[in-house]
C-alpha positions as CSV (number, residue, x, y, z in Angstrom):
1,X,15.4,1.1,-1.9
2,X,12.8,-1.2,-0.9
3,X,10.6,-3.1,-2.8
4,X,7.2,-4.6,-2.0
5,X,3.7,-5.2,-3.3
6,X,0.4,-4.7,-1.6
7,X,-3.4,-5.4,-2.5
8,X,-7.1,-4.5,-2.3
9,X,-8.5,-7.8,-2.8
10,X,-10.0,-7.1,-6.0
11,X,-12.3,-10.0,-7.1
12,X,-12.5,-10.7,-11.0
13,X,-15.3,-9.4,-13.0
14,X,-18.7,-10.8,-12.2
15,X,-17.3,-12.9,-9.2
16,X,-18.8,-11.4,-5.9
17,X,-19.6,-14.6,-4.1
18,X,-18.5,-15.7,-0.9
19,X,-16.5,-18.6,-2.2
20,X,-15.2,-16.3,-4.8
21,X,-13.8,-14.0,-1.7
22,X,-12.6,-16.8,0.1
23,X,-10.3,-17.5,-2.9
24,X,-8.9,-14.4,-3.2
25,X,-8.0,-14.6,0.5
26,X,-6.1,-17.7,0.6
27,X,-4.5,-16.2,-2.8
28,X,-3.3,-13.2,-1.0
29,X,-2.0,-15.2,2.1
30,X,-0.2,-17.5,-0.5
31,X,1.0,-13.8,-2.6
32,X,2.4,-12.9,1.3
33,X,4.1,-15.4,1.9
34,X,6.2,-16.2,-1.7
35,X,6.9,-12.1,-1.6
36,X,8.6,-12.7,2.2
37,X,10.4,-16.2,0.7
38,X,11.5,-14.2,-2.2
39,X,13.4,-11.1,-0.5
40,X,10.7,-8.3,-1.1
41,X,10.8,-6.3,1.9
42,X,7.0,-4.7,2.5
43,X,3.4,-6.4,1.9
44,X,0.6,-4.2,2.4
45,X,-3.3,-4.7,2.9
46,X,-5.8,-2.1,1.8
47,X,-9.2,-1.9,3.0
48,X,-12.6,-1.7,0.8
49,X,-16.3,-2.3,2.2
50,X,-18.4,-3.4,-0.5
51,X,-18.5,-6.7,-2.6
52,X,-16.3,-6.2,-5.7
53,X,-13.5,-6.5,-3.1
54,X,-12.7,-9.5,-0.6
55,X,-10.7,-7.3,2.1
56,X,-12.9,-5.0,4.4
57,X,-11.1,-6.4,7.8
58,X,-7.5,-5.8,6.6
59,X,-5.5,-6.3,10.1
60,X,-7.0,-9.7,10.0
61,X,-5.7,-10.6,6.8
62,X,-2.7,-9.2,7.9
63,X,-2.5,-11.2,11.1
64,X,-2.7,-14.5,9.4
65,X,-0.4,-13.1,7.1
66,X,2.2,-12.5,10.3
67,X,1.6,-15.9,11.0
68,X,2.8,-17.4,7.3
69,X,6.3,-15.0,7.3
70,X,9.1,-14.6,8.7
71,X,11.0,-11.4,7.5
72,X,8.8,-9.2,5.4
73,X,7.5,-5.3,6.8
74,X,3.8,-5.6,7.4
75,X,1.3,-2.8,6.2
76,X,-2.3,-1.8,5.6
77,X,-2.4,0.1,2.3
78,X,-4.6,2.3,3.9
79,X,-5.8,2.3,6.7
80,X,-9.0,4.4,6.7
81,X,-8.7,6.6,9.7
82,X,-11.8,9.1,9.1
83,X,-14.1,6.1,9.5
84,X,-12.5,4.6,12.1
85,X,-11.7,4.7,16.1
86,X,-7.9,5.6,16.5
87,X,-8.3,3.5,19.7
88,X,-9.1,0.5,18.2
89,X,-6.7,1.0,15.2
90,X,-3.9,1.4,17.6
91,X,-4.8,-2.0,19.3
92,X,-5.0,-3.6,16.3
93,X,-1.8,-3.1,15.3
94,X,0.5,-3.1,18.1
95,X,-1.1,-6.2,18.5
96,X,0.1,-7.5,14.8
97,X,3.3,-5.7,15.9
98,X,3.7,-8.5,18.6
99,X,2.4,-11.1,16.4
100,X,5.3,-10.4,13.6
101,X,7.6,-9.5,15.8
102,X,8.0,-6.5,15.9
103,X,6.9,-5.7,11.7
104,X,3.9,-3.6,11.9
105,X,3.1,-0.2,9.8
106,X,0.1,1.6,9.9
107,X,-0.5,3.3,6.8
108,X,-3.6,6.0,7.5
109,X,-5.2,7.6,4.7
110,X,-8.5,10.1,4.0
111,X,-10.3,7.6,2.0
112,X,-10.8,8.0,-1.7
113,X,-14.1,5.3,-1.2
114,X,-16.4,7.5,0.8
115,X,-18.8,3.6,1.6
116,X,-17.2,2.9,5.3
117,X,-18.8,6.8,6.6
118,X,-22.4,6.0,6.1
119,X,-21.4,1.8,6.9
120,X,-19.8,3.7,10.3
121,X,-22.2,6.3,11.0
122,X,-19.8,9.5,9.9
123,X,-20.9,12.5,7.7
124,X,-19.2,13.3,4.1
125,X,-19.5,16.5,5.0
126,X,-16.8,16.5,8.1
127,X,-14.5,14.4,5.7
128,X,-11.5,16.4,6.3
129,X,-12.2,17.0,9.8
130,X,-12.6,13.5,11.0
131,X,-9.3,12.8,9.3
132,X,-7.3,15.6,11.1
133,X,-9.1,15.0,14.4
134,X,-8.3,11.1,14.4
135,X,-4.5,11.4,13.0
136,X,-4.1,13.5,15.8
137,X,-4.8,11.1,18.5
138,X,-3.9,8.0,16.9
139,X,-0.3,10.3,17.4
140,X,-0.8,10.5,20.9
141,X,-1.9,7.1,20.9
142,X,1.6,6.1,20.1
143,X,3.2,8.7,22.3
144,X,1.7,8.0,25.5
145,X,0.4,4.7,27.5
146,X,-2.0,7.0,29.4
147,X,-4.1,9.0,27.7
148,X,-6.4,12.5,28.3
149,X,-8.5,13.1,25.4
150,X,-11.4,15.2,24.2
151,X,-13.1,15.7,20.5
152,X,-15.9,16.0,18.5
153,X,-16.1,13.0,16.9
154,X,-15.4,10.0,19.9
155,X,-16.4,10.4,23.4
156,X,-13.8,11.5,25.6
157,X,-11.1,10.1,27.4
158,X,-9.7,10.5,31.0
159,X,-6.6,9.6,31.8
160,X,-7.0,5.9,30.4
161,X,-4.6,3.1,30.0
162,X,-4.5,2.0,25.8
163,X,-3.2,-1.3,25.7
164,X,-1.5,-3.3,24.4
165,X,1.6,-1.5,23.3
166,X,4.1,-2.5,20.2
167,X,7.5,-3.6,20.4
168,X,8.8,-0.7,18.9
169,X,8.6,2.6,21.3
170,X,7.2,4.3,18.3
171,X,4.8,2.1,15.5
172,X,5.7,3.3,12.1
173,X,3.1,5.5,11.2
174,X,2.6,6.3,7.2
175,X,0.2,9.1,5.7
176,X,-1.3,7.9,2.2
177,X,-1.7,10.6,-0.3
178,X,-2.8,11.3,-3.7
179,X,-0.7,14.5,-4.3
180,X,-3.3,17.4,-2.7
181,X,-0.4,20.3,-1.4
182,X,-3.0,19.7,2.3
183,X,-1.4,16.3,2.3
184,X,2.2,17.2,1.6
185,X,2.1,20.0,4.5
186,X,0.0,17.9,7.0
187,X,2.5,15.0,6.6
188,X,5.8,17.4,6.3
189,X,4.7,19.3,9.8
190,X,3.9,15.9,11.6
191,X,7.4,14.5,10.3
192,X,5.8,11.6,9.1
193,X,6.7,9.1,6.1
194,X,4.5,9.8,3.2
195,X,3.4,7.6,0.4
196,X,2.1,8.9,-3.1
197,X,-0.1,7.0,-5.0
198,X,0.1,7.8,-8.6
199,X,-2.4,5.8,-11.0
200,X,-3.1,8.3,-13.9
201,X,-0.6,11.3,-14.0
202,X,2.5,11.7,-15.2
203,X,5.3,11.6,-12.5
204,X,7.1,14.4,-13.2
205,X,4.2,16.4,-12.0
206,X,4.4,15.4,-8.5
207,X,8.1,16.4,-8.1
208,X,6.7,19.7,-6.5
209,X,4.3,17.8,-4.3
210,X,7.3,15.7,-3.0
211,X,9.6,18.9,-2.5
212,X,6.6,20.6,-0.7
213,X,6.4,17.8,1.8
214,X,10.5,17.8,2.6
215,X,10.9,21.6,2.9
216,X,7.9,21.8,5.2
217,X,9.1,19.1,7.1
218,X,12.6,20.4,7.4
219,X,10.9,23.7,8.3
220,X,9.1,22.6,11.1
221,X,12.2,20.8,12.6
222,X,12.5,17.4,11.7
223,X,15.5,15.8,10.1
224,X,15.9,14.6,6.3
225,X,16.0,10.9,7.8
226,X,12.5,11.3,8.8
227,X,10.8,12.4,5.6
228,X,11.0,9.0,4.3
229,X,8.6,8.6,1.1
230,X,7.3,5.9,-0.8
231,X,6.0,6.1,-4.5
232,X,3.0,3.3,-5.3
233,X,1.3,2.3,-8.5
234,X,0.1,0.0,-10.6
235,X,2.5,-2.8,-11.9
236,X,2.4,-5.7,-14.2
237,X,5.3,-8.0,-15.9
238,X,6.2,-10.5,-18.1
239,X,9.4,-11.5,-19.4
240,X,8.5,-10.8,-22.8
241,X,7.0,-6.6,-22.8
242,X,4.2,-6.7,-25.1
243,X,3.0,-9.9,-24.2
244,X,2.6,-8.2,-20.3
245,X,1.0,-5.4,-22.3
246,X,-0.8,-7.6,-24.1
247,X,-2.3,-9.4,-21.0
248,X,-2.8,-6.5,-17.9
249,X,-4.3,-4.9,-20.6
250,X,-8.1,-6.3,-20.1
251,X,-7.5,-6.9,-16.3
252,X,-6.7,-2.7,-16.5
253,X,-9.2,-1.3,-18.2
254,X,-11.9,-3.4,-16.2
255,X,-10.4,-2.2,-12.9
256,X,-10.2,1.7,-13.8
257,X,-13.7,1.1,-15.4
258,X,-15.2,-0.4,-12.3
259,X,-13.2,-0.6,-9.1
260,X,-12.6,3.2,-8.5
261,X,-15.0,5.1,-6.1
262,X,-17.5,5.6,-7.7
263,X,-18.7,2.5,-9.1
264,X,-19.9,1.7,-12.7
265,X,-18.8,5.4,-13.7
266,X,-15.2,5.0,-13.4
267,X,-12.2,6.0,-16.1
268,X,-12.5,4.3,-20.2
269,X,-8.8,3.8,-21.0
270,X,-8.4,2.9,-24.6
271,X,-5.9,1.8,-26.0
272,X,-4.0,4.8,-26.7
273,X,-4.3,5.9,-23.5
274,X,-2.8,2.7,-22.0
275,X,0.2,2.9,-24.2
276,X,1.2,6.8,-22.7
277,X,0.3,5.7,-19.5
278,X,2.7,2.3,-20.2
279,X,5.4,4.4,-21.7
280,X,8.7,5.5,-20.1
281,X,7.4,8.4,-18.4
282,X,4.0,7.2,-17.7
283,X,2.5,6.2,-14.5
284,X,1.6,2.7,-15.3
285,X,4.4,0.4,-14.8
286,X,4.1,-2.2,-17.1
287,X,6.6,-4.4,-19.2
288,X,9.8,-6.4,-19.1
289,X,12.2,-6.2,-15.9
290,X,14.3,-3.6,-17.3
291,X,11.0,-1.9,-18.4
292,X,10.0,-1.8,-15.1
293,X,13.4,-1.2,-13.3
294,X,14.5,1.6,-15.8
295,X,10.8,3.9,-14.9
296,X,11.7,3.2,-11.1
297,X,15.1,4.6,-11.6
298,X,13.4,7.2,-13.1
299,X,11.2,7.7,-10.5
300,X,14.0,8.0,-7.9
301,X,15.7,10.7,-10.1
302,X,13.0,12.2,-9.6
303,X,11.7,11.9,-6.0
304,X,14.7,10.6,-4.0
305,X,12.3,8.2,-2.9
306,X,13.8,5.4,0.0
307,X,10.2,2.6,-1.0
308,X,8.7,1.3,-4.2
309,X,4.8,-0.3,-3.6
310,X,3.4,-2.5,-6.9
311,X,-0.3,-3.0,-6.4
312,X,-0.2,-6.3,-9.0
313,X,-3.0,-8.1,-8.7
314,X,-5.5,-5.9,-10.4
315,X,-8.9,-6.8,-11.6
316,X,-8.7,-10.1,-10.0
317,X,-5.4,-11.3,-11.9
318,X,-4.9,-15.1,-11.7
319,X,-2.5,-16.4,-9.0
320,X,-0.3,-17.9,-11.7
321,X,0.8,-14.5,-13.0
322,X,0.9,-12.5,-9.4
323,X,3.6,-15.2,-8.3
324,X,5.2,-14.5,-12.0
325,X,5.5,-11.0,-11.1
326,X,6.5,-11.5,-7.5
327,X,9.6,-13.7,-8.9
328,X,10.5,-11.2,-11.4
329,X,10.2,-8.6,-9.2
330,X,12.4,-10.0,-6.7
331,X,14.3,-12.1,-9.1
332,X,15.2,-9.6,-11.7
333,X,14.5,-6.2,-10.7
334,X,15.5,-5.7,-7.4
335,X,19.1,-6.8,-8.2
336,X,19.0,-4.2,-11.2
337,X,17.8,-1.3,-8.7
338,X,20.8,-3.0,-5.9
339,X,23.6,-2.4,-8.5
340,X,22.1,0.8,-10.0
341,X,21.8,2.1,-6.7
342,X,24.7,0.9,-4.5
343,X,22.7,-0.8,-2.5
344,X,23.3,-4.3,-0.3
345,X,20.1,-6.7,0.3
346,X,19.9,-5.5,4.5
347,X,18.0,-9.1,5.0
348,X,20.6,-10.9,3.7
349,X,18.9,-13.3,1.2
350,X,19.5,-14.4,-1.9
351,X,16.5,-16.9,-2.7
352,X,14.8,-14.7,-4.9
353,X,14.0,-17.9,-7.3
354,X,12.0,-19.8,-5.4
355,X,9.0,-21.8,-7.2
356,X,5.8,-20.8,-6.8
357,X,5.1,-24.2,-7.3
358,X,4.7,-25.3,-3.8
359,X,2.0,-22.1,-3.1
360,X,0.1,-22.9,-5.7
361,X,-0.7,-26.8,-4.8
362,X,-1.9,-24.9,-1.3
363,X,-4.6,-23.1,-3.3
364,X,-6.9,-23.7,-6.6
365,X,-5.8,-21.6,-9.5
């Protein structure tokens, strides 16, 4: 299984500043490069456009991230393909494919914050349309150099050249989903890898979501190795479990409370609530490494799934305990889920210690 960690940019409370943004840039280049030094295999980039966030131009943050690593897979976590151009998305990141060499993945997702579609000049009200419209030629994007085109939503195209074009003859293209059946069937019929982010329910509940997306797949013709899924969710650690209960704890509850959609209206978790979302068959992965490596065994029982995503930097978390996490993750739990799972590190490295002591002196903690 792989393992890897990806971001919104989340600034702490209060701190919507420029300076404040800048911080939390260099933090998430510094993040990047320790999780590629470590042996994590994926680092992904969401984007957000508004201020309690630093990251609205994600393949730039994930360009300069190319240009600080070496081995790690490189994706946005998502890409928000209703309020974008699929031309310009493809660009963007069969360009970062040639500036990793060749380590580019384009996750595309609907968009659970609706603020890019007025910011972009695009209608609520053809939300689902604009997403089905755009995955389709962002498809043919990838399939042909050469392309004749015609929608509702982009002018059309006549038989033009789309340059430049990855390394890879076919950019790995991910759907993010949220576990809507739609999502499951779309991404099953397209044969594409799906990911499921789960931040509030139980997991067990998704097992038919999961199922739904492989038989339809299978159905429409494509083989088991292409129905590749990822599970995502939130993730904090500490060696000792209720002291990383202890302190996530505030950092979570001022997240769900004001960094979903819709702003200022967002989720109360007490404390109740965090400990059955923290608990074994909870969504919210939070404790010691064999806390956190047991519920993704779990998982896999469960969903068979070949990638594991942490988001664990939430609410603005200080840089000191994302690189404690990154080397725990790397240093303790991945060899748990090698053994557990038969598996060998395919990157061949075992410097999953390193100290974060060298990226911090590059930033201010």
């Amino acid at each position: 299984m792989e393992i890897g960690i990806y971001t919104f940019g989340d600034l702490p409370a209060g701190a919507r500043c420029p300076g404040a943004a800048q911080q939390r840039l260099k933090e998430i280049i510094a993040a990047a490069k320790m999780a590629d030094e470590a042996g994590l295999h994926v680092f992904g980039v969401g984007e957000h456009h508004r201020s309690d966030y630093a990251v609205s131009a994600h393949t730039v943050v994930l360009g300069a991230i190319a240009a600080v690593t070496r081995n790690i897979r490189l994706t946005s976590a998502v890409t928000i393909l209703s309020s974008a151009d699929p031309v310009r998305v493809f660009e963007d990141f069969a360009t970062l494919d040639l500036l990793s060499d060749g380590r580019a993945e384009l996750m595309a997702g609907r968009g659970a914050f609706v603020e890019s579609f007025p910011l972009f000049g695009f209608e609520l009200q053809d939300y689902d349309a604009l997403y089905n419209e755009k995955l389709d030629l962002l498809l043919k994007l990838r399939a042909n150099e050469r392309i004749t085109w015609e929608g509702r939503f982009r002018p059309a195209m006549d038989d033009v050249e789309v340059a430049p074009r990855p390394l890879s003859s076919k950019l790995p293209i991910w759907i993010g989903a949220g576990g809507t059946p739609q999502s499951a069937v779309r991404a099953g019929q397209a044969g594409l890898p799906l990911n499921l982010a789960n931040i509030s329910g139980e997991p067990a509940r998704f097992k038919p979501f999961i199922d739904l997306y492989r038989k339809t797949g299978l159905e429409a013709g494509h083989t088991a190795a292409d129905l590749k899924v990822a599970i995502s969710g939130h993730l904090h650690m500490q060696k000792d479990s209720q002291r990383a209960r202890d302190e996530f704890f505030p950092h979570y509850t001022h997240y769900m409370r004001h960094n979903l959609p819709q702003r200022d209206v967002g989720w109360t978790i007490s404390k109740s609530d965090y400990a059955q979302l923290a608990s074994p068959c909870g969504s919210l992965f939070v404790g010691s490494p064999q806390e956190i490596a047991d519920k993704i065994l779990y998982e896999h029982e469960l969903f068979g799934h070949q990638r594991f995503l942490a988001q664990i930097d939430i609410g603005g978390l200080p840089f000191a305990k994302v690189a404690n996490v990154i080397e725990l993750l790397a240093g303790e739990v991945l060899p748990i889920l090698k053994r557990a799972l038969g598996q060998q590190d395919s990157r061949g490295t075992d410097n999953t210690s390193k100290s974060r002591d060298s990226h911090e002196s590059t930033i201010r903690v």
